[in-house]
N, C-alpha and C positions, 0 to 999 in steps of 0.2 A: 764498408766491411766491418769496420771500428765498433760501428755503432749496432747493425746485428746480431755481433756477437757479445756484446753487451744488452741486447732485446732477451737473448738465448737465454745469457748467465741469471741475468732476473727472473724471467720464468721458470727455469729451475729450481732457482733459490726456495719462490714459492713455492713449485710445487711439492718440492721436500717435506717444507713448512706443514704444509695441505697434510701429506701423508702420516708426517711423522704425528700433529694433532689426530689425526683420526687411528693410526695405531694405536694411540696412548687413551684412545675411547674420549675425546673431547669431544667429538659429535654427539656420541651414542643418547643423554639425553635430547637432543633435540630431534634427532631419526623415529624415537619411541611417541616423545608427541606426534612426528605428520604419522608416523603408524595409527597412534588412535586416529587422530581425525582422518582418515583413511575409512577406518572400521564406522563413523558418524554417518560419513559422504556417502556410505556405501548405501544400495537402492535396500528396503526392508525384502525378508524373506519370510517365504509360508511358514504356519504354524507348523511343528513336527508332530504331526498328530500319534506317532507313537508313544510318545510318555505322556505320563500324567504325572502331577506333581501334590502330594500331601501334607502340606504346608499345615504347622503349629506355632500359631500366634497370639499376642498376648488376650484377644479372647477368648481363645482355646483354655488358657491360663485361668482366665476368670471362669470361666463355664466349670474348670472341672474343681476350681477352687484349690489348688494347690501345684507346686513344683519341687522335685520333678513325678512326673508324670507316672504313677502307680503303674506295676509291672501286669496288674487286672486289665486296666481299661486299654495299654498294648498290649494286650492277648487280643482282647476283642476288637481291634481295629486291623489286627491282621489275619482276622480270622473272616472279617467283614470282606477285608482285601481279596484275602484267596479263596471267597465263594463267587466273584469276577471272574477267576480266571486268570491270572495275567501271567506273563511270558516270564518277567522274571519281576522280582522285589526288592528296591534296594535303599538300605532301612538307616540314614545317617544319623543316626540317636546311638550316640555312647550309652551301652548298658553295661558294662561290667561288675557291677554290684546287683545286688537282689534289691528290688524297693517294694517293699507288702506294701497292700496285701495283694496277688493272684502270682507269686514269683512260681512257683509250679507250673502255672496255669501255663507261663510265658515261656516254662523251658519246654512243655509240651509240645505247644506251637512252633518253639524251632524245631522240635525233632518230627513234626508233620510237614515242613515247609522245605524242601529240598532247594526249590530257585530262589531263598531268599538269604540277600548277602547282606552280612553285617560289615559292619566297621570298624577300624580300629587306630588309632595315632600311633603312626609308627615310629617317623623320627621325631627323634626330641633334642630342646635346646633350651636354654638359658631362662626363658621364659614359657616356653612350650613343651612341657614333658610329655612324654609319649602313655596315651591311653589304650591299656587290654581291651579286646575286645568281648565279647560273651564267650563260655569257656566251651559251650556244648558247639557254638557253630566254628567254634575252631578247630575243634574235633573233628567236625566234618568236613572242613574244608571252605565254607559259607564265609568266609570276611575277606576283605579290600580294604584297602591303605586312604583314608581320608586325606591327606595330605597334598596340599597343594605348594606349587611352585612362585613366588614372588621373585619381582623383578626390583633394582636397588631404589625406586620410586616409590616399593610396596605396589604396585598393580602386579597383577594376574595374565601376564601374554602369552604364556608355555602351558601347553599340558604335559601332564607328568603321567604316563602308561603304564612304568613299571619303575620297581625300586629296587635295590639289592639289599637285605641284610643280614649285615653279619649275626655269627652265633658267638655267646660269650665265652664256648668253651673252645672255641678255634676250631669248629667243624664248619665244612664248607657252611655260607649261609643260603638262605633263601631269599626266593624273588617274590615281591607283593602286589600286584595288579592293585591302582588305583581304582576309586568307587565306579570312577565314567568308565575305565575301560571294562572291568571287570561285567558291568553290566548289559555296555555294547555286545563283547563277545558272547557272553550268555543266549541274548537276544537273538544274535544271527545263525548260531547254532541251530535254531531251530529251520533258518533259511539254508542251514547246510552249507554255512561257511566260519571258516574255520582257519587263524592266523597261519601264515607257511613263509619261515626262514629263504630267504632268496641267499644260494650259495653263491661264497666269494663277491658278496654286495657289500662288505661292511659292516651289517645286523640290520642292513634292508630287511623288509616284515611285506610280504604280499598278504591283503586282508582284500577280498572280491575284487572289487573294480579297481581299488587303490594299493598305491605302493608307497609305505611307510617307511621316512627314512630319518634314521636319529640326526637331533641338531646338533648343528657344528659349532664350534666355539667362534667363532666369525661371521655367523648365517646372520645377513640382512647387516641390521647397524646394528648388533650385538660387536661388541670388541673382547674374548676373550670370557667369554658369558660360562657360569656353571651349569655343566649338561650332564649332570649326575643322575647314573636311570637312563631310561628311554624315553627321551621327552620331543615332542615336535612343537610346533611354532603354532597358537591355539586358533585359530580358523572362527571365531564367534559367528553364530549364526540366532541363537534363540533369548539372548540376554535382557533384551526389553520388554520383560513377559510376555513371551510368544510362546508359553507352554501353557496347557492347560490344568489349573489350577482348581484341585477343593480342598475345602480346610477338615481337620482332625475332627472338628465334632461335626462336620456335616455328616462327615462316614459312619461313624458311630450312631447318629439319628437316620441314618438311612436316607439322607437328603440329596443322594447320589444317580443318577441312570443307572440302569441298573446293567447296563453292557460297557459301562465307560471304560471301565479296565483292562478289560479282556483283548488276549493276544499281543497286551502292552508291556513297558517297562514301566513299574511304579515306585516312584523314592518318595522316602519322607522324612520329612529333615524341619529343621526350626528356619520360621524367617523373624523370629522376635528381635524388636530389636535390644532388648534385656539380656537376649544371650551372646551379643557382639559375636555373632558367628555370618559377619559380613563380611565383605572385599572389595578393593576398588579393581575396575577395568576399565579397559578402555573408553567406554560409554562412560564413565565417570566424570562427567563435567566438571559436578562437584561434591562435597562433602556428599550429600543426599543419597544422589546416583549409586549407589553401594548394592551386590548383587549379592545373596547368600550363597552360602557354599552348597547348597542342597540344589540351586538355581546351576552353579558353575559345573556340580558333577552330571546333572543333568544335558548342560551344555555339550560339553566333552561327549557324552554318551550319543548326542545327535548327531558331532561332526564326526564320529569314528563310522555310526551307521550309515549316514546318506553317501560316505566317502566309497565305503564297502559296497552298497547297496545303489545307489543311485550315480555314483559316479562322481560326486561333489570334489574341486578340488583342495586337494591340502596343502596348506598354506608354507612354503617353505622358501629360506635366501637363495639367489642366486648361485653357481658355480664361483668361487675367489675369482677365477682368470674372468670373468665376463665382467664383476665387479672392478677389479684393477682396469679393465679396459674402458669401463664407464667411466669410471673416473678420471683417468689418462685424455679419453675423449672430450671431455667438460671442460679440464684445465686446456688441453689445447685450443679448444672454442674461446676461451679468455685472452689466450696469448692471440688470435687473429681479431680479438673484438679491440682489444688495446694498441693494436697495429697497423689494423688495416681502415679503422674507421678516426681521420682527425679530428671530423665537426662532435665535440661530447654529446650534442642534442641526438646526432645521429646512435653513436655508441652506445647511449642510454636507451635508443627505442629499442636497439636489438637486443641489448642485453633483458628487458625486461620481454621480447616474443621469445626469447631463448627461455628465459626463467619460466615462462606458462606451457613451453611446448615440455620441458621436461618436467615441471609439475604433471602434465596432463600424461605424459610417459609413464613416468610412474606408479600413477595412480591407475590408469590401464593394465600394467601388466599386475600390481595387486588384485584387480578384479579375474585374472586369471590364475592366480596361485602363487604370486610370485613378489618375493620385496626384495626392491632392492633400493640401496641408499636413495638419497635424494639432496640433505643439505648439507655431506663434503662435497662431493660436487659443484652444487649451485653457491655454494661462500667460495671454493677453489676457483672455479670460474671467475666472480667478481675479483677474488685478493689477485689473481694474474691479470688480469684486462686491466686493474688498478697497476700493476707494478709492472707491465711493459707502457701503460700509455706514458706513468709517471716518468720512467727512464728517459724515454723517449723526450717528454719536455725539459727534462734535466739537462739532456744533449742540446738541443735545441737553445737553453738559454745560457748553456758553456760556451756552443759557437759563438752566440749574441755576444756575451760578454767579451771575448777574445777578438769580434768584429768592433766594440768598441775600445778595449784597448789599444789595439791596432790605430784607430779612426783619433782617440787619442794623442797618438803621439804626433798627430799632422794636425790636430783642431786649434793647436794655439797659435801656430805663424798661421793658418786659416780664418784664426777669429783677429790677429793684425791687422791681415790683410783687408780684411771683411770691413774694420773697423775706420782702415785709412780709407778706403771707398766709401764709405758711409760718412766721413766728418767732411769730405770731399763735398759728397752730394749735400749734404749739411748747408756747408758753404754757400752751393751754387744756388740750392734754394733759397735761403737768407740774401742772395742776391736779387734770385727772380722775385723774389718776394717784396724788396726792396724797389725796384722798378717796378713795379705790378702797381705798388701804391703809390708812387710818384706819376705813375700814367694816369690813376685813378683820380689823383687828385688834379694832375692837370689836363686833364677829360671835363670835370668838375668847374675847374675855374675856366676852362675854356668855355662850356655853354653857360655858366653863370656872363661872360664876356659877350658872349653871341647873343643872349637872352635881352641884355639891357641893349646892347646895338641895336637887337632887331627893333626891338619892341618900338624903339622912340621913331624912329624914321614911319612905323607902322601904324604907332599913337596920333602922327602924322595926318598918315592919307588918310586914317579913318577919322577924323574930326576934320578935316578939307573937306574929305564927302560926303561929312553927314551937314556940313553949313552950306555945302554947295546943293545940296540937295532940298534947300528952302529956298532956292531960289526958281520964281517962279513961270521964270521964261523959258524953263529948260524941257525940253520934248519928252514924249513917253519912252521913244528910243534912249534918250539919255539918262532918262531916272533908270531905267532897266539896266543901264551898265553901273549904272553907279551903285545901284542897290548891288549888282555882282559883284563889284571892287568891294564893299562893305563886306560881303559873306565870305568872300576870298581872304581878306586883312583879318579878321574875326578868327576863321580858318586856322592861316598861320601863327595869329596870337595863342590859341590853343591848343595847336601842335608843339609850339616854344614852351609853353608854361610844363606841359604834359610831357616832355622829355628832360626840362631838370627837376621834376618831383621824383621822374623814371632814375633819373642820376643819381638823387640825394638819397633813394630809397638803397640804391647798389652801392652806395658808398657810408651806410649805413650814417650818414648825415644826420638824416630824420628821428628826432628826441619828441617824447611822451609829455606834452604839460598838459598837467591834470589842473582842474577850477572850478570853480562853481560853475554853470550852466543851467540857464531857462531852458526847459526844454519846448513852454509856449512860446517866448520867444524865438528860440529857430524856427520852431513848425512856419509860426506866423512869416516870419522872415523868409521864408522857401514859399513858401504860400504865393506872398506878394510877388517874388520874385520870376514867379512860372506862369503865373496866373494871368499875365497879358499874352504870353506865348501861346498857354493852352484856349486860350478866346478866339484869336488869329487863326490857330486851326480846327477852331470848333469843336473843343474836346472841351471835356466835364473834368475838373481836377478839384479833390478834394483832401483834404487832409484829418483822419479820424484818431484820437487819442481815447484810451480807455481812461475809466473814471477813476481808478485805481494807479493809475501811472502819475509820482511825485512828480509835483514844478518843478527842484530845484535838485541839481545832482551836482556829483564831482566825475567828470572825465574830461578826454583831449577834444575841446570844442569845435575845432577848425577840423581834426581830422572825421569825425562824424556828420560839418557839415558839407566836406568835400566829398563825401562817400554815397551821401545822399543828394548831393547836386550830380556827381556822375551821373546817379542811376535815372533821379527825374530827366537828366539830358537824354538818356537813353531812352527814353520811353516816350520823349518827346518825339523823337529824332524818328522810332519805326511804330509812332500810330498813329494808323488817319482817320478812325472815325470810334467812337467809344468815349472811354474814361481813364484817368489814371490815376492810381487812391494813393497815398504816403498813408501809413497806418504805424501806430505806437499803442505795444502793448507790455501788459507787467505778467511777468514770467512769475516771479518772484520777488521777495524785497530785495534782491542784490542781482537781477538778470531782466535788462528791457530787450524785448525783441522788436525792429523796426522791421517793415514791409514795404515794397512799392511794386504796387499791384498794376498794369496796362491792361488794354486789350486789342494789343499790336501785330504784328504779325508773327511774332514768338519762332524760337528757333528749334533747328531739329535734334532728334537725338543726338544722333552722330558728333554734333558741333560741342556739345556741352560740355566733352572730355577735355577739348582747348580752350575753351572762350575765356579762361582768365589768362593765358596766355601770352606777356609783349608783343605788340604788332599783330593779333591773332583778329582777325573779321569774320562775322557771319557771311555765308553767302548774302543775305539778306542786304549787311551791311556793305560790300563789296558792291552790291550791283545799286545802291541807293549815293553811294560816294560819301557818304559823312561817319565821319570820325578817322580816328587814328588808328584805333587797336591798342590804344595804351588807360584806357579809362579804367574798363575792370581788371586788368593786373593792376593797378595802382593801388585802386580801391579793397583788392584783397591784401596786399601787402600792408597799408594801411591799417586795416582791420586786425592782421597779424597782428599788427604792434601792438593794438590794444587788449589782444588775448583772445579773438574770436576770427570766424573766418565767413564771406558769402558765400549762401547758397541759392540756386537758383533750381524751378520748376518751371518747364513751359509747353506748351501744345501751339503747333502751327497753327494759325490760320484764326486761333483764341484768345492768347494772351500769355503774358510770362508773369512771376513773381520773382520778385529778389528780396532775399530777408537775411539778417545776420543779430546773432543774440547777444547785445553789448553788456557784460559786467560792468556796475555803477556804483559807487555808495553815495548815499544820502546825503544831500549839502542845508545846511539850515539856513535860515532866513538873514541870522545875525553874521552867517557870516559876511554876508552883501549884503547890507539891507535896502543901499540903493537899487537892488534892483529886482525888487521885490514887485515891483509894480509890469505886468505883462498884458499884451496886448489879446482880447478871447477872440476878437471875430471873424469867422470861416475858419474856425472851428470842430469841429463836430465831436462831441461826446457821447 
């Protein structure tokens, strides 16, 4: 319960946090960017084919060779205008002074032009003093308030409908219709519609299809926003020149359709960029992107008509109470994303499908007329899911800690106790350990004891029956036993030798002397020594050295040639008809690889896992009866010693190889030089 309401007080905390930032407009820049890129993402809309726009550019400039623009040549370009037709004219060029020559000509034209509305800078500030507009169209009623609304970024997101202002002598003031609305209403006028006060709305405004409703000081991620005038929330629809565009001197040279205007609204206004009468909006990526003001009143004039006329929606914030509830709902989504989810990998995935489903929320119901927040939300979301998981762990590592205080105060008679078993077992091993090796060693001297026993009684019979076996009155029955007494005594001689080399290897006996070594002279020496056995049985035994492979080396002589008298036994022992190669080759200057090649009856897969194995026999060997089972574990421990190990390849029924790659270094001549002299023949190089 402890710890819940401690999950509770956190999420709170935060959400306070959450609220009181976004009261105090700490969001509001970042709400205004996803608003632009809102208005980016959004799909492009048709061209508004009712206005046209009469853009004056710095060729305009060049063509008529001077600025500003003689009060003549706009006589004749509105005179050009209203021989189209058009619905109404709405003319963003400050004139309030006379500029000859044609200043006459130009006040004519206004007192002929009934639909054409001038302009005029209404408020004024610091930098921006307010500009009269022509004296004659204010007389009649012909001007609109230039003046547009910025946001504390300096972009352009409100339009501005209407303005109030005061009079300097304290009589009520008057109301100024901006150039877009001024011109919309005009326009629709002729569709017979016509703005209507909705009673008891507010200063609700029914205009045709739409219902206009003044911004709130709150609307959308505005926080406390200035809503002076009748301003709504600006709806862009034509900013990316989507109007249709001709410039001042095309008009004037007649390089126009000649119905382009007609039944339209036509402004004309400067896009120079000499006269900085540009704006940033939303579409402003960057510096570049800048939309004139002749562009933005035009704008305005579009989203007021399609809204009247076609039904387009206008853009305005949420209800407060739906806004407080989105957000109430988000921060709650946090506090069960921080609670209910342990694994972070997991919390992470939801929290980022929760981040795109209310991105895509969002931006959904913008495309329906509607904004509302988006990043207090989605930051209240993360800062709660962040400050209930954290609490959470915090909890978790206060129990921890408290379970080791606790755990603490019993760990040291526990690590005593631990300690007196432990110096116990100490003891007992130091004992067993001590016995282990006095068994070891008299294991040791007992078959070093039994070895010389045997062997003499066995050095015996076998020199009794090898003289009795010259003797030549004795039957073929009795050489047959006798020759079996000799292979039996042989037998057990090399069962005894072969179980204390097994002894001396396990009692780590067995020392490394390293020496000079012929390696012609062993070859030759294993040679002679095989080479009446392999005659006997009609085998081909050869012994092949590369040309490459030195005389004379340093390694352990006896254990390489006991490694290799194994293997020759071995190959002796399981082939009955073939060859069997001893082969010496140079790996490299410091690596000789030995081989001894048969072609015996070779063992099976299965076998090759155990075959170095103590006591381990081939089937082969098992059903033949010769050997022990202790030659190649010998021979690989052996090889151990020297830094290498055998390996063996073999195919039943083929042959086997054993080879193993003996590390050597180089012995020179001086150091032995008696034994410089080696025997070559049955050889093969």
């Amino acid at each position: 319960m402890r710890q819940w309401v401690g999950v509770g007080l956190s999420a709170i905390s935060v959400t306070a946090a959450v609220i009181g930032l976004q009261l105090a407009g700490a969001f509001q820049p970042l709400e205004l960017m996803v608003l632009d890129q809102w208005f980016r993402a959004r799909p492009p809309e048709a061209v508004d084919s009712r206005i046209v726009i009469v853009t004056i550019d710095e060729s305009d400039f060049n063509a008529i060779g001077r600025y500003p623009i003689p009060d003549e040549l706009l006589a004749e370009l509105l005179t050009k205008i209203k021989q189209q037709k058009p619905r109404v004219i709405g003319m963003d060029v400050y004139r309030n002074l006379p500029i000859e020559p044609g200043h006459e000509a130009l006040l004519q034209v206004y007192r002929d032009m009934p639909n054409l509305i001038g302009v005029e800078k209404t408020l004024s500030g610091a930098n921006l003093p307010s500009v009269d507009p022509p004296p004659i169209l204010r007389e009649q009623g012909q001007i609109a308030a230039s003046d547009l609304v910025l946001d504390p970024d300096g972009k352009i997101r409100r339009n501005l409908l209407s303005l109030r202002v005061s009079s300097i002598w304290g009589k009520q003031g008057r109301t100024v219709e901006t150039l877009g609305t001024r011109l919309a209403l005009e326009y629709l006028k002729g569709d017979g519609i016509k703005p209507q006060a909705i009673k008891g709305s507010n200063g609700q405004v029914q205009l045709g299809k739409s219902r206009l409703e003044p911004l709130q000081q709150n609307a959308g991620g505005y926080v406390r926003g200035d809503i002076g005038g009748f301003q709504l929330l600006a709806n862009f629809r034509n900013l990316q020149r989507h109007f249709t565009f001709v410039s001042f001197t095309d008009v004037l040279r007649d390089r126009v359709a000649a119905r382009l205007m007609q039944d339209r609204i036509v402004l004309i206004g400067s896009v120079a960029e000499s006269l900085n009468d540009r704006f940033f909006t939303p579409y402003s990526s960057t510096a570049r992107l800048t939309s004139a003001g002749v562009e933005i009143h035009a704008d305005f004039a579009s989203q007021l008509i399609s809204a009247a006329l076609d039904g387009r929606a206008v853009l305005r914030g949420v209800p407060e109470w739906i806004e407080s509830a989105w957000l109430l709902m988000w921060l709650g989504v946090g506090a069960v994303l921080g609670t209910k989810f342990r694994s972070p990998r997991r919390a992470f995935a939801w929290m980022v499908g929760m981040t795109i489903a209310g991105i895509l929320t969002a931006y959904g119901l913008f495309l329906s007329g509607w904004w509302i927040t988006i990043i207090a939300p989605l930051i209240g979301m993360k800062f709660v899911a962040v400050a209930t998981r954290g609490y959470l762990v915090w909890r978790s590592l206060a129990r921890s800690h408290e379970a080791l205080q606790d755990y603490a105060k019993t760990l040291e008679q526990k690590v005593q106790d631990r300690t007196q078993a432990l110096t116990q077992q100490n003891v007992e091993l130091m004992q067993a350990k001590q016995e282990a090796e006095a068994a070891d060693r008299a294991k040791t001297a007992f078959l070093a004891n039994v070895n010389h026993e045997l062997r003499t009684p066995l050095s015996i019979i076998l020199s009794s029956s090898e003289l009795m076996s010259y003797d030549k009155t004795l039957s073929s029955k009795q050489k047959e036993r006798l020759s079996l007494i000799n292979q039996s005594v042989e037998h057990l001689l090399d069962l005894i030798n072969e179980v204390l080399e097994l002894a001396k290897l396990e009692a780590k006996a067995e020392t490394i002397e390293i020496q000079p070594v012929s390696l012609k002279q062993l070859l030759q020496s294993l040679f002679e020594m095989f080479e009446p056995q392999a005659i006997g049985r009609y085998l081909i035994l050869s012994v092949e050295c590369a040309p490459d492979v030195p005389n004379w080396v340093q390694t352990d002589e006896r254990k390489v040639r006991q490694v290799l008298l194994n293997l020759l036994t071995n190959s002796l022992k399981f082939t009955n008809h073939g060859s069997i190669t001893l082969r010496v080759l140079c790996l490299n200057s410091n690596l000789l690889r030995f081989e001894v090649e048969d072609t015996g009856i070779g063992i099976a897969d299965y076998e090759i896992e155990s075959l170095f194995k103590a006591f381990m026999q081939t089937e082969s060997g098992r059903k033949s009866g010769k050997g022990t089972g202790l030659g190649l574990s010998i021979s690989q421990q052996l090889l151990q010693l020297l830094g290498t190990k055998l390996q063996v390849q073999s195919t039943p029924n083929v042959g086997t190889i054993f080879w193993f790659d003996l590390p050597i270094e180089l012995a020179h001549n001086e150091i032995a030089p008696e034994l410089t002299a080696s025997p070559e023949a049955n050889l093969i190089y």
